[in-house]
N, CA, C and O atoms as a DFTB+ gen file, in Angstrom:
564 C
 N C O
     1  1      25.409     121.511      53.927
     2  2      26.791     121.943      53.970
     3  2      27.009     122.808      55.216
     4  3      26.270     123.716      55.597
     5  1      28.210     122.356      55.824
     6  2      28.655     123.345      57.080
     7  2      29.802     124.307      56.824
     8  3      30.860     123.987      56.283
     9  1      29.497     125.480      57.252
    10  2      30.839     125.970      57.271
    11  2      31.605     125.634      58.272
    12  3      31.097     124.840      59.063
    13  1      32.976     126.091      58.551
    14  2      33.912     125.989      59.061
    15  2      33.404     126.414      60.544
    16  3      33.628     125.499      61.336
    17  1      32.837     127.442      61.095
    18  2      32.497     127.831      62.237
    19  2      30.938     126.423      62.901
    20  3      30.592     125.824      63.919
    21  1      30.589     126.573      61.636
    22  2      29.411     125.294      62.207
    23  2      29.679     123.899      62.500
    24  3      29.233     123.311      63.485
    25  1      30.465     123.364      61.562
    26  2      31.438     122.070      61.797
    27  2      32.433     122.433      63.078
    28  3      32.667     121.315      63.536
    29  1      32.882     123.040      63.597
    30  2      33.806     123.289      65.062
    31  2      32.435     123.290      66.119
    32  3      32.509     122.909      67.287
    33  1      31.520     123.657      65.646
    34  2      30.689     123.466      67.094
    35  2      29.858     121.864      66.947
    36  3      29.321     121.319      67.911
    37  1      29.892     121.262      65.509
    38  2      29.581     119.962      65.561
    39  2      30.220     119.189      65.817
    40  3      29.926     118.033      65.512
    41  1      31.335     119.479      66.465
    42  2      33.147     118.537      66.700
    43  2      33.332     118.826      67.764
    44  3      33.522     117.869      68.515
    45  1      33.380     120.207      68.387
    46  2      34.336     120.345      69.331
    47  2      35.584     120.545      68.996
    48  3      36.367     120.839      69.899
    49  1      35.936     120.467      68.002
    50  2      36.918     120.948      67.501
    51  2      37.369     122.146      66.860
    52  3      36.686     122.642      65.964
    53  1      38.852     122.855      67.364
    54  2      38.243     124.648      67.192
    55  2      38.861     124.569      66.025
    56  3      39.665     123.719      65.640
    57  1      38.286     125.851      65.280
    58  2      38.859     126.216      63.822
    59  2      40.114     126.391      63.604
    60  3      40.313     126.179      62.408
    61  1      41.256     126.723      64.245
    62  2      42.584     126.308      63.904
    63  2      43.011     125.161      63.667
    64  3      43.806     124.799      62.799
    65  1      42.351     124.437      64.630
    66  2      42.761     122.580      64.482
    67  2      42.323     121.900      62.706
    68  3      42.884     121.126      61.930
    69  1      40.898     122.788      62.677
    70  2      40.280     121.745      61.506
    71  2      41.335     122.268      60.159
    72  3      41.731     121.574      59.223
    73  1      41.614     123.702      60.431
    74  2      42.279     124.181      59.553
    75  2      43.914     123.442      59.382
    76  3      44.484     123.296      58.301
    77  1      44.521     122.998      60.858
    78  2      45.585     122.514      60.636
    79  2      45.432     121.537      59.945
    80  3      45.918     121.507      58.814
    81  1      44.569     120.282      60.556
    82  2      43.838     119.245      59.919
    83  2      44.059     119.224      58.512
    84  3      44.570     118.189      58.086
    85  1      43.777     120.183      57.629
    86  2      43.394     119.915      55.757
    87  2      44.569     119.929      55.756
    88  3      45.190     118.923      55.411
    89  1      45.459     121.536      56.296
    90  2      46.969     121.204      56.337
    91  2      47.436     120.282      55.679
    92  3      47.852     120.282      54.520
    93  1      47.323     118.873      56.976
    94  2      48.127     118.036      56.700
    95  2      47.837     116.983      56.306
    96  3      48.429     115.907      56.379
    97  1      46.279     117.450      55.581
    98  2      45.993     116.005      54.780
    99  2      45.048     115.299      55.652
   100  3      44.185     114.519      55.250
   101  1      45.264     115.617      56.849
   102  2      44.148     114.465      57.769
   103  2      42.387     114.759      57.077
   104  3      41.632     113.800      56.916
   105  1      42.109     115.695      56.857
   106  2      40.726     116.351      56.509
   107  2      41.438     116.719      54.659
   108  3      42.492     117.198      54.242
   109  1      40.204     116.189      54.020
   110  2      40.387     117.033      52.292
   111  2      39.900     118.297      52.510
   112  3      39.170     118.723      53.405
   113  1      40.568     119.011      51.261
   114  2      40.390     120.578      51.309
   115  2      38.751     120.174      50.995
   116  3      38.154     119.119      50.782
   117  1      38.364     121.641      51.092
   118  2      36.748     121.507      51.412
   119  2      36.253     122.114      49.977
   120  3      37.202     122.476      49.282
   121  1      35.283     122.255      49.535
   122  2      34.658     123.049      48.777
   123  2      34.455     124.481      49.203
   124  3      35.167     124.854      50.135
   125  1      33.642     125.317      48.706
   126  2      34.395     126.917      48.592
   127  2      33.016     127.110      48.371
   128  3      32.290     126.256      47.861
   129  1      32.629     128.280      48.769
   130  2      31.456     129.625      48.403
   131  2      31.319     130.327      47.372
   132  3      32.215     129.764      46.744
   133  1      30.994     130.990      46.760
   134  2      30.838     132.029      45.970
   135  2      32.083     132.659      46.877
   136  3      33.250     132.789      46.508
   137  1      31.510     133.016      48.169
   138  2      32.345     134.083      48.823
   139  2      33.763     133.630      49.103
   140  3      34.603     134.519      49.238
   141  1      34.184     132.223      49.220
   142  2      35.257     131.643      49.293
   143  2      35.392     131.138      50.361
   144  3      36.529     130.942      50.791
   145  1      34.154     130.750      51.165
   146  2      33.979     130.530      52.300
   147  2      34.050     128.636      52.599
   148  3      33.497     127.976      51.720
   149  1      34.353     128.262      53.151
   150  2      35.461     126.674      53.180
   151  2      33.584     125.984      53.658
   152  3      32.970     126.366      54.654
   153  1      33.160     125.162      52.842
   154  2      31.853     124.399      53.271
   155  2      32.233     122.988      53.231
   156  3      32.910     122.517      52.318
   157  1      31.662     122.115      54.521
   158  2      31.703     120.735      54.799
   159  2      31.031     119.782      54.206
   160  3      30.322     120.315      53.352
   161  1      30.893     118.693      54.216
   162  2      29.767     117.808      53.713
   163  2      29.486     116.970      54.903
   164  3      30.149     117.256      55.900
   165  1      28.550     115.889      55.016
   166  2      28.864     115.269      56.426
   167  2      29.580     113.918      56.258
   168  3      29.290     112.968      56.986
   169  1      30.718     113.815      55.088
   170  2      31.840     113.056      54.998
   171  2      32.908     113.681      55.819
   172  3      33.486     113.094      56.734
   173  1      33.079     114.578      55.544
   174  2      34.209     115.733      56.266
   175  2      33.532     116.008      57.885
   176  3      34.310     116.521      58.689
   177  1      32.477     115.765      58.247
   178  2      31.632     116.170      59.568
   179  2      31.928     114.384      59.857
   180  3      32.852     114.342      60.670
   181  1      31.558     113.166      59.550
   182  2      31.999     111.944      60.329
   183  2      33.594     111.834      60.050
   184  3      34.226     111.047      60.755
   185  1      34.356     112.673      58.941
   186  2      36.192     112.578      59.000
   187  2      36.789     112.665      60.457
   188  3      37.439     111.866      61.131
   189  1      36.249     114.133      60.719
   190  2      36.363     114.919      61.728
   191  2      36.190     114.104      63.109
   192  3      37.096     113.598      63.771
   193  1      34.642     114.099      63.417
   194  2      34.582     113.403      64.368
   195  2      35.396     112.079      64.793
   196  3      35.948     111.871      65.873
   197  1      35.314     111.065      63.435
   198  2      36.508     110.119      63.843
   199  2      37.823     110.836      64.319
   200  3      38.068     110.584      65.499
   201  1      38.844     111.765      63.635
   202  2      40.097     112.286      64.074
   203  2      39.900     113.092      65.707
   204  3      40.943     113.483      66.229
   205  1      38.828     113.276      66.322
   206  2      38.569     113.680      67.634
   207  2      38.232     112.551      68.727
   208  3      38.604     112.465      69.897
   209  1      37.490     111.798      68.040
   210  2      37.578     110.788      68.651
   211  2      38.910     109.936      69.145
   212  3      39.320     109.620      70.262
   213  1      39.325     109.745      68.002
   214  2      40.603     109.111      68.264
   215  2      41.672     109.828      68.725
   216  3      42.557     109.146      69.242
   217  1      41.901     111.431      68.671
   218  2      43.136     112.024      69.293
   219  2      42.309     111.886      71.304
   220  3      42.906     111.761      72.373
   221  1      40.510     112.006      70.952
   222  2      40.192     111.868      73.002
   223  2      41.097     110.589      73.596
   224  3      41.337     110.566      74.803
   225  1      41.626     109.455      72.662
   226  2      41.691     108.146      72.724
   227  2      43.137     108.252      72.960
   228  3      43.648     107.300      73.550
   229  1      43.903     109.242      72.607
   230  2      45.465     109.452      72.897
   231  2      46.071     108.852      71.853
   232  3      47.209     108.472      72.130
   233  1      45.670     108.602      70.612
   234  2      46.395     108.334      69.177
   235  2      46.937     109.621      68.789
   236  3      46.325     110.680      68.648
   237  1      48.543     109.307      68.590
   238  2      48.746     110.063      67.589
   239  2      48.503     110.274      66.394
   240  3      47.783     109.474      65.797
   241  1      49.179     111.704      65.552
   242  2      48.498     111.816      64.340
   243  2      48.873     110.944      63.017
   244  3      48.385     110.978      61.887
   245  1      49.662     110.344      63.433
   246  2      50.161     108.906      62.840
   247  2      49.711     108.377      62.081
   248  3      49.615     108.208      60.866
   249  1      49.127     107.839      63.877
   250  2      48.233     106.259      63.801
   251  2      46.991     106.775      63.096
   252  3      46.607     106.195      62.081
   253  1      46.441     107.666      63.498
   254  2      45.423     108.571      63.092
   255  2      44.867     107.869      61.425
   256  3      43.900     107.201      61.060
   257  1      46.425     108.627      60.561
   258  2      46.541     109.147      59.397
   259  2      46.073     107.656      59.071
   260  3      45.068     107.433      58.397
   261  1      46.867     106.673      59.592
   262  2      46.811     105.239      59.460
   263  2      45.357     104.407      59.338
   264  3      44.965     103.559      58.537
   265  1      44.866     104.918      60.271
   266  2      43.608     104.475      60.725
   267  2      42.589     104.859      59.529
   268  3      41.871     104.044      58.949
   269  1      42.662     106.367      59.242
   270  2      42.214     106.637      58.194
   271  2      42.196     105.995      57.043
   272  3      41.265     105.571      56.359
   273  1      43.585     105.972      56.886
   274  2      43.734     104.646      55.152
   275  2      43.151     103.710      55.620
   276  3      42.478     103.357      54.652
   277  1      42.882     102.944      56.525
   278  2      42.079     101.428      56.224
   279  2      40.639     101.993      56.908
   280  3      40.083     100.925      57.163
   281  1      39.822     102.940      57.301
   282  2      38.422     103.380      57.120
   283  2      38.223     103.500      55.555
   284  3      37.350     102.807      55.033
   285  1      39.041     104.398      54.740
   286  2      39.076     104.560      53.374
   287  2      38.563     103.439      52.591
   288  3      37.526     103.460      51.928
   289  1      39.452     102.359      52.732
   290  2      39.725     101.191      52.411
   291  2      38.610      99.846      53.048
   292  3      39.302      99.092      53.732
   293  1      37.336      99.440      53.010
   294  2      36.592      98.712      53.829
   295  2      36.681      97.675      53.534
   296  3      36.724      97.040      54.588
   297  1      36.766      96.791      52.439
   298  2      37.169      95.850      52.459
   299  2      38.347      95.110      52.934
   300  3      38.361      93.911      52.655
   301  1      39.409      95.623      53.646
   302  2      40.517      95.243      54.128
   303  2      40.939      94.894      55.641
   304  3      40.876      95.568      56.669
   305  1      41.312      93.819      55.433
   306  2      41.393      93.242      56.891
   307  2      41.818      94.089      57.962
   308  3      42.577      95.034      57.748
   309  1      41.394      93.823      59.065
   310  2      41.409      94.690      60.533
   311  2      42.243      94.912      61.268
   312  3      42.223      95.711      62.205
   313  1      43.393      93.969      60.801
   314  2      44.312      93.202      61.153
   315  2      45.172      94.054      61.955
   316  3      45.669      93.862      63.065
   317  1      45.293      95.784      60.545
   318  2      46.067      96.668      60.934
   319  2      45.656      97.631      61.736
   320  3      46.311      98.496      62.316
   321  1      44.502      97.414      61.728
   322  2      43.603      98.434      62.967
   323  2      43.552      98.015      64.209
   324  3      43.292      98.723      65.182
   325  1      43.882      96.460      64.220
   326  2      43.783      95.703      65.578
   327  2      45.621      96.548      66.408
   328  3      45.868      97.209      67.417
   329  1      46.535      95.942      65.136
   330  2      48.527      96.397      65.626
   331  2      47.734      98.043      66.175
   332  3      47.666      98.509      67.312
   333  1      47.425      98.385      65.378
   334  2      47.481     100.030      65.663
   335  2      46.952     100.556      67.771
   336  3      47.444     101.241      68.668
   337  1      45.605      99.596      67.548
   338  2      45.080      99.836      68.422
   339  2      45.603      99.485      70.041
   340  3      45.356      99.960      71.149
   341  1      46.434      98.418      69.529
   342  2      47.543      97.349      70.608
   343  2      48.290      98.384      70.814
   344  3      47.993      99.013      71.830
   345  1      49.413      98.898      70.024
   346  2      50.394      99.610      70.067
   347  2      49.731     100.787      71.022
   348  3      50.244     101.177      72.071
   349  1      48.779     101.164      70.591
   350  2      48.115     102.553      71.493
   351  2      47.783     101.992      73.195
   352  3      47.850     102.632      74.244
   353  1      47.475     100.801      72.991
   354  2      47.086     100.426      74.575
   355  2      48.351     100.160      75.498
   356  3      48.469     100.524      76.668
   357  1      49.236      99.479      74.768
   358  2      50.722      99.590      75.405
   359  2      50.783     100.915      75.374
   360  3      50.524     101.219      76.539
   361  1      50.948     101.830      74.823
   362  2      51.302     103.498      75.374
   363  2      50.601     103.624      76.477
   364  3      51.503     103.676      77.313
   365  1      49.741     103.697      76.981
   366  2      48.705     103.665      77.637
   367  2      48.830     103.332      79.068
   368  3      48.524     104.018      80.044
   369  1      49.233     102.393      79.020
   370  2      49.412     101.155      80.144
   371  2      50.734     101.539      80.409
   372  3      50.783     101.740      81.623
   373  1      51.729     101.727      79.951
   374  2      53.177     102.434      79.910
   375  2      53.388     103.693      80.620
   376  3      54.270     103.794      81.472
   377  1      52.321     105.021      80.183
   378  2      51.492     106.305      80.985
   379  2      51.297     105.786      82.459
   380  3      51.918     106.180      83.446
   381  1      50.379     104.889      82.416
   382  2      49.783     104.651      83.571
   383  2      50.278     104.377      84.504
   384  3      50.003     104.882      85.592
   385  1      51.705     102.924      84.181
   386  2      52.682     102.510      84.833
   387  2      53.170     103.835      85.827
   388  3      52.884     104.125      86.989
   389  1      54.088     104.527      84.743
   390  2      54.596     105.558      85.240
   391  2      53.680     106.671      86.061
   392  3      53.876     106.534      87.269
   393  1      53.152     107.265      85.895
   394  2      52.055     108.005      86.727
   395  2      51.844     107.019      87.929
   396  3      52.107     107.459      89.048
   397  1      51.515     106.071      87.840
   398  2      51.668     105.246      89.463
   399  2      52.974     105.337      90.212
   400  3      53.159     105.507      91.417
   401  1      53.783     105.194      89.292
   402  2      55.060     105.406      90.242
   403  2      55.508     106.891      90.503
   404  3      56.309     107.082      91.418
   405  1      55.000     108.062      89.691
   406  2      54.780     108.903      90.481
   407  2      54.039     109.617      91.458
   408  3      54.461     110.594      92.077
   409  1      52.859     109.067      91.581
   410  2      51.684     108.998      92.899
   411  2      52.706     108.543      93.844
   412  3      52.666     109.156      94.911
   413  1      53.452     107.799      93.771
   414  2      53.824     106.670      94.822
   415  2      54.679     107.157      95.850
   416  3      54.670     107.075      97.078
   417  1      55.796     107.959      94.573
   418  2      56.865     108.981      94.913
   419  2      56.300     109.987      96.048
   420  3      56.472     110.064      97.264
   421  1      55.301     110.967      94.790
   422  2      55.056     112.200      95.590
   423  2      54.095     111.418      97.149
   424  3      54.369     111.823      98.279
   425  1      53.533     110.841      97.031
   426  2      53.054     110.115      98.395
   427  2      53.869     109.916      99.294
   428  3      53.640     110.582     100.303
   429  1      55.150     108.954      99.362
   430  2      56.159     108.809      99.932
   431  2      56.504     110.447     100.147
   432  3      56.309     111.018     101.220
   433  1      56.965     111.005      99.129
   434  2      57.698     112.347      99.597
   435  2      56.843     113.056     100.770
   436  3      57.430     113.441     101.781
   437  1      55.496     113.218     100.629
   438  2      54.112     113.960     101.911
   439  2      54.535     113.720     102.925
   440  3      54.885     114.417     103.878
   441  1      54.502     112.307     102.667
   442  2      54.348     110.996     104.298
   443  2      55.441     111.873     105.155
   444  3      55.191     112.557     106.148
   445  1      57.032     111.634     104.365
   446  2      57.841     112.105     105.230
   447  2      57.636     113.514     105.778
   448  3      58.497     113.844     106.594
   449  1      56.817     114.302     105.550
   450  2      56.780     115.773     105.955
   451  2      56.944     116.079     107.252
   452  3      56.067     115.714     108.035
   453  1      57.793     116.617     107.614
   454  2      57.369     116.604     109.523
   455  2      56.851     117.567     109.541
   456  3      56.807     117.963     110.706
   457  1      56.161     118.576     108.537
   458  2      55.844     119.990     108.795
   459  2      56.889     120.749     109.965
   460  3      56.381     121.506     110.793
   461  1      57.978     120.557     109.968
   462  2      58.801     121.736     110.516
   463  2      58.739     122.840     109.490
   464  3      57.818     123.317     108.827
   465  1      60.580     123.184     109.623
   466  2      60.566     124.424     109.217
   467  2      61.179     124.062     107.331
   468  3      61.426     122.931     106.913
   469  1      61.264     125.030     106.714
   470  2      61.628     124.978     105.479
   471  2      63.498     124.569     105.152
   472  3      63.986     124.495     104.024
   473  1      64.164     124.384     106.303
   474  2      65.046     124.110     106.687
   475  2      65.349     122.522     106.770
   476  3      66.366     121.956     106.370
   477  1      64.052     121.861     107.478
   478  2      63.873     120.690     106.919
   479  2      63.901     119.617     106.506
   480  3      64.317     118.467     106.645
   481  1      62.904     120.814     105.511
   482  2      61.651     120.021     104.510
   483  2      62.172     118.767     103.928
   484  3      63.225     118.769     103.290
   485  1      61.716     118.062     104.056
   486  2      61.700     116.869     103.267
   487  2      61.207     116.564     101.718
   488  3      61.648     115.616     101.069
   489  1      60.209     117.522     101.208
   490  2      59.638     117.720     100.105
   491  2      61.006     118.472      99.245
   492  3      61.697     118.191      98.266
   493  1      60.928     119.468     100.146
   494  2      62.231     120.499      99.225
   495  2      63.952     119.607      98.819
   496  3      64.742     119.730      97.883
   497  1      63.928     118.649     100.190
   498  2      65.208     117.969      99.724
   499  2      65.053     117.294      99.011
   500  3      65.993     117.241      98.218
   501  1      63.905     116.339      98.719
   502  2      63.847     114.624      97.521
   503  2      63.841     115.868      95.883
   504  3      64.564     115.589      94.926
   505  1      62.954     117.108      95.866
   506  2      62.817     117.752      94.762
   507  2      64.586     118.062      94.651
   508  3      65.141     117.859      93.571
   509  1      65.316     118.520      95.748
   510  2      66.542     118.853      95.021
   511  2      67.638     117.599      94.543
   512  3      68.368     117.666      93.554
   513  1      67.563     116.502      95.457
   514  2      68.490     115.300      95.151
   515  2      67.344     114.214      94.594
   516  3      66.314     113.902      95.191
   517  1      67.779     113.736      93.332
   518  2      66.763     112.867      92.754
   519  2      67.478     111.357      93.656
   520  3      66.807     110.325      93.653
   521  1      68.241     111.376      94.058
   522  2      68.830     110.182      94.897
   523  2      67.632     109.845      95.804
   524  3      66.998     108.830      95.516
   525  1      67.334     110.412      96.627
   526  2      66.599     110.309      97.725
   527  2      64.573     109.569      96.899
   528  3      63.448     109.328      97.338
   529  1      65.055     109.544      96.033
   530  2      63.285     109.335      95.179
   531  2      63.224     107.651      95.483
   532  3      64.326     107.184      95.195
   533  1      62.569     106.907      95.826
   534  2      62.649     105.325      95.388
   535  2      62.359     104.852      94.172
   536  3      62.293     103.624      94.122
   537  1      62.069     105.707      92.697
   538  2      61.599     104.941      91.540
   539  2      62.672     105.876      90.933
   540  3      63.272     106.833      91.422
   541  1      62.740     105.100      89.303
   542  2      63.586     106.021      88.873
   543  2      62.280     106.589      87.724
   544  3      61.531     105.971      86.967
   545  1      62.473     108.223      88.073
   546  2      61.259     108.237      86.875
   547  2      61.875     109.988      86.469
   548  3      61.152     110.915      86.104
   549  1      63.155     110.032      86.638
   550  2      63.397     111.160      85.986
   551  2      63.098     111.623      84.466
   552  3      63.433     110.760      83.655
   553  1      62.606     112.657      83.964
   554  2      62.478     112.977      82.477
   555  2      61.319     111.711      81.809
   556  3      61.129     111.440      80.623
   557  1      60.808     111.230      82.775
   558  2      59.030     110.643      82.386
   559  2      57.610     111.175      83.252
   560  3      57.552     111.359      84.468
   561  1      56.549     111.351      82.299
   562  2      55.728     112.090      82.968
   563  2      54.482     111.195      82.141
   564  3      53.296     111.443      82.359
């Protein structure tokens, strides 16, 4: 059995999180001490690690929760673990999209720099008029 401080250094995961975690159901409440002290099993130590794994993976706590019901569940087709996992790679690829087109931007924006004066700048004008940007990627990051 782990406690709560020993399971965060077997995760990587810090003790507020695991605590939010039971919160909300992602992790079962744990068993208890004499002293009242929250002890793991290493069901709750591979829970864990899967929900870290998969938030390193950029799943939300969702898909997460989702993912969970059909680990629960082993006999049941994959089917929904496959949608889940799709859906996450389109996010992904969607991120990526965008982040290229802002490399592309702020690149373009450098290039033009004449290093004059702040009077100018070319950096300072595309940041104040989003006109001057060639992608449209306002309010995406």
């Amino acid at each position: 059995m782990l406690t709560i401080g020993k399971l965060s250094q077997a995760t990587g995961v810090k003790v507020p999180t695991i605590r939010y975690y039971e919160q909300i159901g992602l992790l079962p409440s744990p068993d208890r001490s004499r002293g009242n002290q929250r002890l793991y099993d290493k069901a709750a130590l591979d829970r864990l690690s899967f929900i870290r794994h998969s938030r390193d993976l950029g799943f939300p706590l969702d898909a997460i929760r989702e993912l969970l019901g059909l680990a629960d569940d082993p006999g049941r087709s994959c089917t929904a673990a496959d949608e889940i996992a799709r859906r996450q790679l389109e996010q992904v690829n969607a991120r990526i999209a965008r982040l290229m087109a802002l490399r592309d931007e702020l690149g373009r924006m450098v290039r033009q720099c004449s290093n004059g004066t702040v009077a100018d700048c070319r950096v300072l004008e595309v940041l104040g008029n989003h006109a001057f940007c060639a992608h449209d990627h306002a309010g995406r990051a």
